[in-house]
N, C-alpha and C positions, 0 to 999 in steps of 0.2 A: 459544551463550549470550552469548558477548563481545558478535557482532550487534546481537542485541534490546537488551543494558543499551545499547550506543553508541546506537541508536538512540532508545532512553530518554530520555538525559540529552540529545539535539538537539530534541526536541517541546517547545515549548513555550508548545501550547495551554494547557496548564494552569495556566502562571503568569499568564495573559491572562487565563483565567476569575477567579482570586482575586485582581488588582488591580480588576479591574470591582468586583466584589463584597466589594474594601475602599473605591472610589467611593461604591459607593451604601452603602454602612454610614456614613461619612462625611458622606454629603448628609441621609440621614434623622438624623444626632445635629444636623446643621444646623437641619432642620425643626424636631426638637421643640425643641430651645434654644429658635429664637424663636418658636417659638407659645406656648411656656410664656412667656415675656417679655411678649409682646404679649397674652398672654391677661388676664396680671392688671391690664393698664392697662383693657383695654376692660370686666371687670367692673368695674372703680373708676367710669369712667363710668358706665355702666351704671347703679349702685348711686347717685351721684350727682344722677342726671336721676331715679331712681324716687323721692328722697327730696324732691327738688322737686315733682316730681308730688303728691307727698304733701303738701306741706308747700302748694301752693297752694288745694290744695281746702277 
């Protein structure tokens, strides 16, 4: 039993697997930040150019 726990506590695929997988938790709160940022400029545009569209006809 002593064994197996030593040999427990020397593996340490597992903390490899859960830093990866605080990387990409990480990278995707990156993503959405700036798409959410960049999202509402490009409707302002958007919304902008359609009101001209509007407004030349």
């Amino acid at each position: 039993m002593t064994k197996l726990f030593a040999r427990f506590m020397k593996d340490e695929s597992g903390a490899t697997a859960i830093e990866y997988g605080l990387i990409a938790a990480l990278i995707a709160i990156a993503v959405i930040a700036g798409a959410s940022a960049v999202g509402g400029s490009v409707g302002d545009v958007f919304d902008t150019a359609s009101e001209e569209m509007d407004d030349a006809i």
